[in-house]
C-alpha positions as CSV (number, residue, x, y, z in Angstrom):
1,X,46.5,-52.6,2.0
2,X,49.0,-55.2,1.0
3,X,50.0,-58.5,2.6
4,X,52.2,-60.8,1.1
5,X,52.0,-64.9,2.1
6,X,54.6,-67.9,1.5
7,X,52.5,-68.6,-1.3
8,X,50.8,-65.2,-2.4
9,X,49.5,-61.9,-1.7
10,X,46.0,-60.8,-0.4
11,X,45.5,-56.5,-1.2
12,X,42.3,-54.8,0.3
13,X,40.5,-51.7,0.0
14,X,38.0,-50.8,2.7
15,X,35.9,-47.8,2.3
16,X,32.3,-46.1,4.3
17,X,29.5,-46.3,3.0
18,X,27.9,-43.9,4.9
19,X,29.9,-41.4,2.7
20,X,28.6,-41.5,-0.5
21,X,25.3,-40.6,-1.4
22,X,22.3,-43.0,-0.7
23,X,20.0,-43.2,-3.2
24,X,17.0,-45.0,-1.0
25,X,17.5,-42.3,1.3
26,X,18.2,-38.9,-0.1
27,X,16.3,-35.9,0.0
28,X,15.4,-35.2,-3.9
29,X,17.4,-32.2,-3.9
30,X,20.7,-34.0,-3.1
31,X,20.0,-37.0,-6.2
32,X,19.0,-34.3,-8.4
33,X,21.9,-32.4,-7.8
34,X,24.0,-36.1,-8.1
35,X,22.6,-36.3,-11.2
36,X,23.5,-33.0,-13.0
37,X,27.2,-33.5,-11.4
38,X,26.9,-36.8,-14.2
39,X,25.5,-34.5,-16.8
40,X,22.1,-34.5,-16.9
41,X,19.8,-31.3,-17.9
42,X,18.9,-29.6,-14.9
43,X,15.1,-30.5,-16.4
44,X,15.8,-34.7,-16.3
45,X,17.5,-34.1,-13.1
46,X,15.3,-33.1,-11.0
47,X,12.3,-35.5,-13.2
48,X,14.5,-38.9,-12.5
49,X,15.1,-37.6,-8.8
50,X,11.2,-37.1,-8.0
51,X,11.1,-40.8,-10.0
52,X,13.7,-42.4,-7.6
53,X,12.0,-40.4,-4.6
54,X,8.6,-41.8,-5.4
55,X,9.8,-45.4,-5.2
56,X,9.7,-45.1,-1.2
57,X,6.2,-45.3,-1.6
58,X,3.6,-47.5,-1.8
59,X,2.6,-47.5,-5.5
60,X,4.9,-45.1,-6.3
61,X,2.4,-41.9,-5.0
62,X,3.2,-38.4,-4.7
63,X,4.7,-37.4,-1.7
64,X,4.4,-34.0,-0.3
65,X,8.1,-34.2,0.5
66,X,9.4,-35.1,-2.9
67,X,8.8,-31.6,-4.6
68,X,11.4,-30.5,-6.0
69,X,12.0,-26.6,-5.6
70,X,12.8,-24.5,-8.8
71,X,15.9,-22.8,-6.9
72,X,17.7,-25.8,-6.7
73,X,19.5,-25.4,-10.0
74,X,20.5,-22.1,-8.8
75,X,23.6,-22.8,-7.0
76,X,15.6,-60.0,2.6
77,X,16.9,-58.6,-1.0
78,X,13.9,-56.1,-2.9
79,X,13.2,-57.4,-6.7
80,X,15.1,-55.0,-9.5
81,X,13.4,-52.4,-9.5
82,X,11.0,-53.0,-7.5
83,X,9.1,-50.4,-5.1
84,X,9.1,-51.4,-1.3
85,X,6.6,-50.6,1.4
86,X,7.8,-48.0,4.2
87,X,8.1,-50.6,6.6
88,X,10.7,-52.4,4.6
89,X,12.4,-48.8,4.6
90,X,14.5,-49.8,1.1
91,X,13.4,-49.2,-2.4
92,X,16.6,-50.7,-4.0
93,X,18.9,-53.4,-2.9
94,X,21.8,-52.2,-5.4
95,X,23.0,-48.9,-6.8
96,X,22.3,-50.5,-10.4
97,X,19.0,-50.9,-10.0
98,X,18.2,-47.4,-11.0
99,X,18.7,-48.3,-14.5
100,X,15.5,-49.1,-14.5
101,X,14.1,-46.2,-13.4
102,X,12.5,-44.8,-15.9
103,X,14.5,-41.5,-17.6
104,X,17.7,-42.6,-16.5
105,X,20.2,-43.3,-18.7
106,X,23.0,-45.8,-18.2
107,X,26.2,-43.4,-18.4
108,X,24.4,-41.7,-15.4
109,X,24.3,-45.3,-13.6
110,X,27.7,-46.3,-14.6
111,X,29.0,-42.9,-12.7
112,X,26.7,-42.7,-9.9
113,X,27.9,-46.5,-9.1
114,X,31.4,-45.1,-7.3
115,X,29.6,-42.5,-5.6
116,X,26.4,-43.7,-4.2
117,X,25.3,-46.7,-2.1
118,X,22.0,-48.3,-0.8
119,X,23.5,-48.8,2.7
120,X,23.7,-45.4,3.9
121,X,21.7,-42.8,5.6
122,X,19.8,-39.3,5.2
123,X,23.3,-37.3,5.6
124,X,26.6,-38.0,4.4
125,X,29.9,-38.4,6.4
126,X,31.7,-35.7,4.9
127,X,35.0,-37.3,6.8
128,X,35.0,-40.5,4.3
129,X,33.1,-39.1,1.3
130,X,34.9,-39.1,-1.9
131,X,35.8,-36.2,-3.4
132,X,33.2,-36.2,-6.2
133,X,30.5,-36.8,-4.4
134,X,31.5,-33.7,-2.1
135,X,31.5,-31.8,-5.4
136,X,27.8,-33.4,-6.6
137,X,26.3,-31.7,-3.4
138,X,23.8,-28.9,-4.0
139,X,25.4,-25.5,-3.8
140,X,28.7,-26.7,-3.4
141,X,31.3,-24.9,-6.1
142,X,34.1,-27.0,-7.6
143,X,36.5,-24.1,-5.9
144,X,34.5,-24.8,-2.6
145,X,34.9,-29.0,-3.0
146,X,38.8,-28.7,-4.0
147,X,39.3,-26.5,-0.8
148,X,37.6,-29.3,1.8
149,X,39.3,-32.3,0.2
150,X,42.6,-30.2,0.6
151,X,41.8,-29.1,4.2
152,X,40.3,-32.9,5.1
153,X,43.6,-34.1,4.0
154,X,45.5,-32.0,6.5
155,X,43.2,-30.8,9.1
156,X,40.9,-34.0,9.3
157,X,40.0,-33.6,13.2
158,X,38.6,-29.9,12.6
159,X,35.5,-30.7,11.2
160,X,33.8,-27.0,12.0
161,X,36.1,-25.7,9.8
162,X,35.7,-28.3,7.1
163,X,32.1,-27.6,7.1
164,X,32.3,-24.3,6.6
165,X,33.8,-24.7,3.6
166,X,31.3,-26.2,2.2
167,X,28.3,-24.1,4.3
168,X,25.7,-24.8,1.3
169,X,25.6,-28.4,2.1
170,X,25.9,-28.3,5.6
171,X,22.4,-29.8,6.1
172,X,23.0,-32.7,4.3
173,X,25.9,-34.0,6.4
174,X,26.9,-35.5,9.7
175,X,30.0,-37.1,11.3
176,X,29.1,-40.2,12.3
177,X,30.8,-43.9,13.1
178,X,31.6,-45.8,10.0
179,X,29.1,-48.8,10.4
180,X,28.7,-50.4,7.1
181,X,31.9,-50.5,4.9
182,X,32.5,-51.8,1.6
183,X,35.3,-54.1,0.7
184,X,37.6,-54.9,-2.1
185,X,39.9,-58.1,-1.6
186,X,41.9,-59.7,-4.6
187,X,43.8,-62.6,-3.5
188,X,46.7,-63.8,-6.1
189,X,48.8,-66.8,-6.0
190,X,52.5,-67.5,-6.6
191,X,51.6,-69.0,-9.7
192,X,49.6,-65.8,-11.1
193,X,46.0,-67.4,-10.0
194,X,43.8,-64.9,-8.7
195,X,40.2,-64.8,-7.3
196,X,38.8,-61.4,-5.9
197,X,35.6,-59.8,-4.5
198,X,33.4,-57.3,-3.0
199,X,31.7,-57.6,0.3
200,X,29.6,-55.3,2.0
201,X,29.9,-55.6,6.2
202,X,28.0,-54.3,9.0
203,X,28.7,-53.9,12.6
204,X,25.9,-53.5,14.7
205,X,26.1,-52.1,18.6
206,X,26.5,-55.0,21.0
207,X,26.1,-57.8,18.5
208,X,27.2,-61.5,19.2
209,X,29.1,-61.2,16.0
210,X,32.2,-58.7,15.5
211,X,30.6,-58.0,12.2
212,X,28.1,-59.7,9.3
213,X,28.4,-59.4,5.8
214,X,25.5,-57.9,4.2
215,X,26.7,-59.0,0.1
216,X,29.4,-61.2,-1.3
217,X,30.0,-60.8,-5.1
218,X,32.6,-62.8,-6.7
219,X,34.4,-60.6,-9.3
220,X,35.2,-62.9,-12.4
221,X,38.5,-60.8,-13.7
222,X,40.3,-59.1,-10.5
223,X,41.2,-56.2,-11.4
224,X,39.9,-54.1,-8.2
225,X,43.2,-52.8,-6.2
């Protein structure tokens, strides 16, 4: 969106978070399959998922939920890096942070970055997810992802149908309220001076506050919108 001032212009691009794919959150199957939709070996896959998975844990233990199953190719801020307790319930604070897991490489970060998030859920809003990460879901078929983003775009209110289309992935989504969003704000002067940033915002149920902004990152050349 576009507004233009008496003495510039402000352009914003709001977008859910709970659609894309979070990474603290994920059931191994889903970040493996993430990965190989970036072009990694079905084998590093599903090794740098178990990795990420592990990180939920204290001391990065094996979990008996983190196994990955051999059919699956078939079809207050943490420190980077850092592993978290349960009870903080985050193992990253930032999608680049998995660079340091270990195994991934960084042209897998750099194209995960648009489609996952750490301030998401278990399941995925299929209603606001972007195309690719409909198409990184296990068992989903690129026919099968082109079809849904067609039929979201002019059937959005018939959601049983949409998730038929893509029936393999049914598990791994939910229609839900968009509660944390991500936002994109460039604001430019008359005289060609320009500042922009990213925010992430939260609205919690019956808060004081309409919302509360959970990051602000000043971006040093605007070029978002």
């Amino acid at each position: 969106a576009k507004v233009n001032l008496a003495t510039g212009s402000v352009r914003s691009r709001l977008s859910d978070e709970g659609g894309r794919i979070d990474v603290g959150k994920a059931p191994a199957e889903v970040l493996a399959a993430l990965l190989r939709s970036v072009g990694a070996s079905e084998s590093a896959a599903n090794d740098v998922a178990r990795r990420i998975v592990e990180r939920r844990y204290p001391g990065h233990a094996a979990h008996p939920n983190i196994a990955l199953r051999s059919s699956i190719g078939a079809t207050g801020a943490p420190g980077m890096g850092q592993p978290l307790t349960p009870e903080t319930g985050q193992p990253f604070s930032d999608v680049r942070q998995l660079q340091f897991v270990p195994g991934m490489r960084p042209e897998w970060v750099a194209a995960i970055v648009p489609l996952a998030t750490v301030f998401g859920g278990e399941t995925i809003n299929p209603l606001t997810a972007p195309p690719g990460v409909i198409a990184a879901l296990p068992g989903v078929a690129k026919g099968q992802a082109d079809a849904f983003v067609k039929a979201r775009r002019s059937s959005p209110a018939d959601v049983d149908r949409l998730m038929r289309l893509v029936e393999p992935a049914r598990r791994y989504l939910a229609v839900k309220p968009v509660r944390v969003a991500s936002v994109e704000l460039m604001a430019e002067l008359a005289n060609g001076y320009a500042a922009a940033a990213r925010s992430v915002i939260v609205l919690l149920p019956q808060d004081s506050l309409p919302y509360r902004v959970l990051v602000w990152t000043p971006v040093p050349s605007p070029r978002l919108l």
